[in-house]
C-alpha positions as CSV (number, residue, x, y, z in Angstrom):
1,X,-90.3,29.3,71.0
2,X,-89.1,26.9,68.2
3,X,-92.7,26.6,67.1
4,X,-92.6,30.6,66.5
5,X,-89.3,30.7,64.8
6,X,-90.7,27.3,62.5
7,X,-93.9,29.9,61.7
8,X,-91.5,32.2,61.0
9,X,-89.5,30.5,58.5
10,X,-92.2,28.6,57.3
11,X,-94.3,32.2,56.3
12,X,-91.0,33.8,54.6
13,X,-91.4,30.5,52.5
14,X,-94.8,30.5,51.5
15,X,-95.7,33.8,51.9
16,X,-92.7,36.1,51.0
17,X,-92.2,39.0,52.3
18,X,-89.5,41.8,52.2
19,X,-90.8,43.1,56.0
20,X,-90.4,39.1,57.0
21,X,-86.8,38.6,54.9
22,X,-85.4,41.9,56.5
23,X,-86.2,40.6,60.1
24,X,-84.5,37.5,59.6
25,X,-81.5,38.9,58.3
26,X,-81.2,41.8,61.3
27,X,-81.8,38.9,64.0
28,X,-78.4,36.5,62.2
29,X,-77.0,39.8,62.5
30,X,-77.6,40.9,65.3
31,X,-76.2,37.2,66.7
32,X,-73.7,37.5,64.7
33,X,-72.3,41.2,65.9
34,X,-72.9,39.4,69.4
35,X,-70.7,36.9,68.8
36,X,-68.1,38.7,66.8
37,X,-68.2,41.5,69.8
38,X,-67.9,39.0,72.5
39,X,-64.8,37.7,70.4
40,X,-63.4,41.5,70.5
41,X,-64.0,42.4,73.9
42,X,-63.2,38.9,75.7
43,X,-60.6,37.5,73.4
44,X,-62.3,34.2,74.3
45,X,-61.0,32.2,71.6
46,X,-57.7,33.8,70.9
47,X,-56.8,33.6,74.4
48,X,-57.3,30.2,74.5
49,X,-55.8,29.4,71.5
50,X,-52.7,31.1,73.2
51,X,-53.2,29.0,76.4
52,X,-52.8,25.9,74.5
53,X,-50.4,26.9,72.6
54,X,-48.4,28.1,75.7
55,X,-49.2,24.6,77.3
56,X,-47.8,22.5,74.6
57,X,-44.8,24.7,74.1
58,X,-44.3,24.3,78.1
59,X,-44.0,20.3,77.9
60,X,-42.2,20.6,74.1
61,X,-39.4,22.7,76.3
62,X,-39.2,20.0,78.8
63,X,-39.0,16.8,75.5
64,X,-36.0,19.4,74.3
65,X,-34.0,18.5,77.3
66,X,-34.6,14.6,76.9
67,X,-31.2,12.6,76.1
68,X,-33.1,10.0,74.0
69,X,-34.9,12.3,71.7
70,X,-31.1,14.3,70.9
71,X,-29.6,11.0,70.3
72,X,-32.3,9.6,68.0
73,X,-32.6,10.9,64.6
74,X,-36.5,10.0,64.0
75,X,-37.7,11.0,67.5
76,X,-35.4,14.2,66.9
77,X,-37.5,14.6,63.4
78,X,-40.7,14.2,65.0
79,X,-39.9,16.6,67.9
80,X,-39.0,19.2,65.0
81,X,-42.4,18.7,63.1
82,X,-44.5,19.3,66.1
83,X,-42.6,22.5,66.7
84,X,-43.7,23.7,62.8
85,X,-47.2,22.3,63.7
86,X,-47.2,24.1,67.0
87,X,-46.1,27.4,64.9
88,X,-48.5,26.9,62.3
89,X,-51.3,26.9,65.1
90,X,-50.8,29.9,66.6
91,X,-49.6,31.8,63.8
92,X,-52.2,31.2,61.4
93,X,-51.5,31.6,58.0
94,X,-53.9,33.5,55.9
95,X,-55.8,32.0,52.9
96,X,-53.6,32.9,49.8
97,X,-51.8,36.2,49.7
98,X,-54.2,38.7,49.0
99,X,-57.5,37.5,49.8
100,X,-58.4,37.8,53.3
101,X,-59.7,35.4,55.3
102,X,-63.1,37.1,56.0
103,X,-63.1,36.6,52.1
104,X,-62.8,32.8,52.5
105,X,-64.7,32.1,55.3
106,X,-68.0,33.9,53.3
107,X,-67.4,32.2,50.2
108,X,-67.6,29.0,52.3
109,X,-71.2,30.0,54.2
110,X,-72.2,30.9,51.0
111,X,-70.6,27.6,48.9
112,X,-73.8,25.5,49.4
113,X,-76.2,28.1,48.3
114,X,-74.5,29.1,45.3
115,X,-74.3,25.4,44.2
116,X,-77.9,25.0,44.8
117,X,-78.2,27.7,42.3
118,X,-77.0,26.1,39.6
119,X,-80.0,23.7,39.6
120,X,-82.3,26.4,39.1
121,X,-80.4,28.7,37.0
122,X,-81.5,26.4,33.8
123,X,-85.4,27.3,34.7
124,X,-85.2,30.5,35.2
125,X,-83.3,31.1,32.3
126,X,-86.1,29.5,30.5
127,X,-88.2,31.8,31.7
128,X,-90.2,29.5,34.5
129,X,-91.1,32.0,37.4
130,X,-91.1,29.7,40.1
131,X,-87.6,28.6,38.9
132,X,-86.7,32.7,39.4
133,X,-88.4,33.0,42.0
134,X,-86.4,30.0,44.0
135,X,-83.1,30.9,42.5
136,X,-83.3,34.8,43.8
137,X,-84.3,33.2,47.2
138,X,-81.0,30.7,47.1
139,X,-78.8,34.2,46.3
140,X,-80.5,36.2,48.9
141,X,-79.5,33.2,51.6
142,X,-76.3,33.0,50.0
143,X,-75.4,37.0,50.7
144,X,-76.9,36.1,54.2
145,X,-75.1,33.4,55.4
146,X,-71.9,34.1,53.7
147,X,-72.3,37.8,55.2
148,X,-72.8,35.6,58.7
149,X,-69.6,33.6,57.9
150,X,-67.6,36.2,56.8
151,X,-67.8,38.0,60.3
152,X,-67.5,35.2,62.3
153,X,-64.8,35.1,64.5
154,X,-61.7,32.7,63.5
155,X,-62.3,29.5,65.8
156,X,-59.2,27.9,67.1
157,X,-60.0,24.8,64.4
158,X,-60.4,26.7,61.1
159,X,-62.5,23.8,59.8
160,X,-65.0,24.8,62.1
161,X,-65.3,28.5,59.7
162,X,-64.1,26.7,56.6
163,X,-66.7,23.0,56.8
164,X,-68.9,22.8,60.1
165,X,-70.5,26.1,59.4
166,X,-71.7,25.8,56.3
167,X,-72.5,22.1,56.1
168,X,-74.2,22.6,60.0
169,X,-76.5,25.8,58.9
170,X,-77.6,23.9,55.4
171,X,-78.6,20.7,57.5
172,X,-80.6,23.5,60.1
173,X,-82.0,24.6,57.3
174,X,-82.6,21.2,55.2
175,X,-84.3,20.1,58.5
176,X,-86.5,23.1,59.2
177,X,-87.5,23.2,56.1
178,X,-88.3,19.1,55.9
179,X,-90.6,20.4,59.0
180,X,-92.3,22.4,57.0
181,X,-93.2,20.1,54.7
182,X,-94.3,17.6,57.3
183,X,-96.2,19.8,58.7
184,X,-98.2,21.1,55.8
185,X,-98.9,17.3,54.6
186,X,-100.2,16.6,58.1
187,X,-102.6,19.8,58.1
């Protein structure tokens, strides 16, 4: 199966194809509808951001009652500082105050691509076709994966939308294509 999907990737590479492009972008979505309706309908990940939540409010209520942490002033401070943390945890803030954060999150699948760009955008502007040719690639996987990251569901660590997303589906893709390459110098 990886074989097929390596194929795959490896013939939208060499030989591009609108048929081939459009398939790859309705299976990511597809996954990603998957996951963002599983998200809808279960709740998974809200629900257990709540159960956590719920579980650390239930032992902060029992540290309220604790003689030692009323009487000292730092323990008392500390006590106070998780409860904002706590707060801030399950009542996410959004990113600035008019951007959404389906905004944010696919800007950030879409960060790596669009700095990529900039390393061909001086070639192409020359004029050198493969230099175009590479940079409208980059932009197409930039609208793809930021579409993808945009419509994610909010994980309980925002980091995980924000950094491991879009770092994790370059290296994927860093590494598939490093395949490729291995694969062609072998052949």
């Amino acid at each position: 199966m990886i074989e097929q999907i390596l194929q795959t990737l490896e013939k939208l590479i060499s030989e591009f194809s609108w048929r081939r492009l459009f398939f790859i972008i309705v299976v990511l979505l597809l996954f990603a509808i998957t996951l963002y309706t599983f998200e809808w309908y279960s709740g998974y990940l809200r629900l257990s951001r709540i159960e956590k939540g719920t579980n650390l409010l239930d032992k902060l209520a029992n540290l309220r009652e604790n003689k030692i942490i009323q009487k000292d002033k730092e323990l008392s401070s500390i006590y106070e500082s998780i409860i904002r943390d706590l707060d801030g945890f399950i009542n996410k803030p959004t990113i600035g105050t008019t951007v959404p954060p389906l905004v944010w999150q696919g800007l950030a699948g879409a960060a790596p691509y669009l700095l990529l760009s900039f390393f061909f955008l001086p070639g192409a502007r020359r004029g050198d076709p493969g230099k175009k040719n590479a940079l409208i690639g980059i932009i197409v996987f930039a609208f793809i994966f930021g579409g993808i990251g945009a419509i994610l569901p909010a994980f309980q660590l925002s980091w995980i939308n924000y950094i491991a997303y879009p770092i994790g589906i370059s290296v994927i893709f860093l590494f598939i294509l490093w395949l490729i390459g291995t694969r062609k110098k072998s052949a």
